[in-house]
N, C-alpha and C positions, 0 to 999 in steps of 0.2 A: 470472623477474626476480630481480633482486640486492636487496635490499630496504638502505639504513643511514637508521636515523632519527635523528633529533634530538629527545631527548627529555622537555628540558629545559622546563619548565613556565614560561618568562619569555622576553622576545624578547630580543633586542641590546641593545634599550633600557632593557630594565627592567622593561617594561609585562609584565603577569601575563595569558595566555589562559583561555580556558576549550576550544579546543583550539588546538593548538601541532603541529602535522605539517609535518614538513622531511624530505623522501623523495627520494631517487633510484634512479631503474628504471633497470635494463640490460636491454635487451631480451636473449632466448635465444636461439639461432639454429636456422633454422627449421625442420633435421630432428627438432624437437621434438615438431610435431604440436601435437596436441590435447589435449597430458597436461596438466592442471591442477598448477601449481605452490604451494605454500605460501611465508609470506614467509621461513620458516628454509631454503628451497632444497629443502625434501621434496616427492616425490610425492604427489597424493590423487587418489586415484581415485574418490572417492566423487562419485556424481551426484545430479542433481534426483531422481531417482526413488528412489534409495535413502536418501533422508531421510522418516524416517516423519511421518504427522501429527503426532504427538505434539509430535516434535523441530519441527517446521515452526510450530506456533502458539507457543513460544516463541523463532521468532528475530526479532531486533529489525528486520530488513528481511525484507519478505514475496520470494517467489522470486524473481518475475518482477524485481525489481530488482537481484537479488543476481547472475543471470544476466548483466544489461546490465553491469554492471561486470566480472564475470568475461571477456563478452566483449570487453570496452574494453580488458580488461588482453591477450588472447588476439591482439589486432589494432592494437595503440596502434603511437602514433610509433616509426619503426626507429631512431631513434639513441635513443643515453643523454640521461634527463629528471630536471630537478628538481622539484619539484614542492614548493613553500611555503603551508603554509594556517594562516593563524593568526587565530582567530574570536572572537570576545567577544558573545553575544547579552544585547541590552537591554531587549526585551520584545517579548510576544507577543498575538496579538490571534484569537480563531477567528471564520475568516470565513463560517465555514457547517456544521451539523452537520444527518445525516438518517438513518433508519431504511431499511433494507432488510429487510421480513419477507420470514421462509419463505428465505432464498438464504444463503447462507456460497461463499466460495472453494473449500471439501472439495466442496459439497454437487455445487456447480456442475461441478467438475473429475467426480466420478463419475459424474453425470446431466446429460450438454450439455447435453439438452432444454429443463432448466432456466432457460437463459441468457436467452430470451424472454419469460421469465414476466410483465413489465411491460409488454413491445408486445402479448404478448395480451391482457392486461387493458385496455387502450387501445384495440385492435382489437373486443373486445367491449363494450366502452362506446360507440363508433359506429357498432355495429349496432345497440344498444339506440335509438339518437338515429334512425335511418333507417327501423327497424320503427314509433318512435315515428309520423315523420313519413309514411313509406305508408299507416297506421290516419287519417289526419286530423289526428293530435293534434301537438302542440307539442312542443319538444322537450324531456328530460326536466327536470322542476323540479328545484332543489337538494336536496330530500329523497330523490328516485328517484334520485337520482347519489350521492346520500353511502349510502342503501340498496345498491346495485349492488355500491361500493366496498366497504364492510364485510364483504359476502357474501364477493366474492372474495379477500380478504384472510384470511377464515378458511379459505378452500378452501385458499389458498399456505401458511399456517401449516400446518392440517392433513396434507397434502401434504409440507410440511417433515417434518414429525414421522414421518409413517411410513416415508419416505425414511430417515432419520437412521440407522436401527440399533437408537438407543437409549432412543426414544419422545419425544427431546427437538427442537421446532422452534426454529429459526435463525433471529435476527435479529441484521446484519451492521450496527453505525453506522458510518457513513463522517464523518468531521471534517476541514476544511479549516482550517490554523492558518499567517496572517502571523507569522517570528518575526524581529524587526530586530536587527540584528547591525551589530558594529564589524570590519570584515574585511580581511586583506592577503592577495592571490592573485597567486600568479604562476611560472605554467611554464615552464618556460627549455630549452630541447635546450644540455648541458653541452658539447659540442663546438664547436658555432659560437657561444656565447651568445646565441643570438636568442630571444625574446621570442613564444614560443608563446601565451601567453592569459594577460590579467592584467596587472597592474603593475608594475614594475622597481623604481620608487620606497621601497617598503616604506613606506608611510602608509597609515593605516587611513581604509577608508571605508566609507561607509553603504550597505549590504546587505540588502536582504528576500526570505528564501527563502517562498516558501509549501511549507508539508510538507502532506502527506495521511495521516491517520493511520484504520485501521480496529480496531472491536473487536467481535468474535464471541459475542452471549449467547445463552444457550441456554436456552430456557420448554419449561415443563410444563405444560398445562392440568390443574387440577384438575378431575375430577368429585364428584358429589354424594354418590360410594359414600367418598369418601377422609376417614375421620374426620377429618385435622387442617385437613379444605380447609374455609371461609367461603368462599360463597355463590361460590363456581365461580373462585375466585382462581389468579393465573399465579405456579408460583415459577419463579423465575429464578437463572441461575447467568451469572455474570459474568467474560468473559477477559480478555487482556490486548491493549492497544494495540500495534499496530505500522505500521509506516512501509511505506505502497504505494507512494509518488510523492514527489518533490520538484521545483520547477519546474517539474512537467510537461510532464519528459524520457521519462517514458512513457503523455503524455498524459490523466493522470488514472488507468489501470492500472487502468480500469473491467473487470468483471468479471459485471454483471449488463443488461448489452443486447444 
């Protein structure tokens, strides 16, 4: 693609964004292939595979989404597009945050096995409720079910930990955040001017993306031999946030069922 931006930090009108993208794509033709182009017109060859972890927990879009766009861009509309986006977010609102022990995306990418670690815990919680109920007895009270869970929450920690490499177990928070936004959208095919998706108008209106955002911490159980450890304390080491999903165009971009 041919990439020319605009990029100018104010619209037509006057009004100030917080982003301001005016792009038009020229498609390549199609003895191209599958070579991965940059927006200066360069080749990269560089793939999924060749980006180390390192490099991977700090990019601000996790793979699997950076992939869907790449392939968006590899298969997008055959004629020349414009493409207008110009955003003003007004506030935000987190509709749901939750702990994933014992799992990371690394952990899981090098040990699939991993991926079920919560429908077995599930599955062995309804056999504890069916051995309960063959014995006669009822089915487990809320102490034998918070017991059970406990248990195997240190088994998935520890399990994390000697997986890891580095002695340290994974816990993955996953964050759902409404963020409302003042938005002008609109793709346009430059040659026949028609109106692919979005507005023509240019008026801004009222937009809510949900983003999905993950962050990777890493615990150390302290034992009793570790001078600086009180009474069997976790330290923890703390990553950074990055974006798995938005709108849930990859469906949430779950990674641990």
């Amino acid at each position: 693609y041919r990439v020319e931006t605009n990029t100018d930090e104010q619209g037509a009108d006057g009004e100030s964004f917080d982003v301001n993208l005016d792009v038009t794509l020229d498609p390549l033709a199609e003895n191209n292939g599958d070579t991965n182009i940059s927006d200066s017109g360069e080749t990269n060859s560089k793939t999924r595979e060749e980006i180390s972890k390192e490099d991977e927990q700090y990019s601000m879009l996790q793979s699997n989404l950076r992939q869907l766009y790449q392939s968006a861009r590899n298969h997008s509309h055959p004629s020349k597009v414009n493409i207008l986006l110009r955003t003003v977010p007004q506030s935000a609102q987190i509709e749901s945050m939750f702990p994933i022990f014992g799992l990371s995306r690394s952990l899981v990418e090098d040990h699939p096995n991993l991926r079920h670690t919560y429908r077995n815990l599930r599955q062995g919680l309804e056999r504890k409720n069916k051995e309960a109920a063959t014995a006669g007895m009822a089915r487990l009270n809320p102490f034998e079910v918070g017991k059970f869970i406990m248990e195997s929450l240190n088994e998935v920690l520890s399990r994390s930990a000697s997986l890891s490499g580095d002695g340290n177990a994974s816990i993955t928070v996953v964050a759902q955040v409404s963020i409302n936004c003042k938005e002008i959208f609109c793709v346009r095919d430059v040659e026949s001017g028609e109106i692919i998706q979005g507005y023509e108008d240019g008026q801004p209106r009222d937009v809510t993306h949900l983003v999905r955002f993950e962050m990777v911490l890493k615990e150390r159980l302290v034992g009793a031999e570790d001078e600086e450890a009180e009474d069997g304390e976790w330290e923890m080491q703390i990553g950074r946030w990055q974006i798995s999903d938005w709108d849930d165009i990859l469906d949430g971009n779950v990674f641990f069922t």
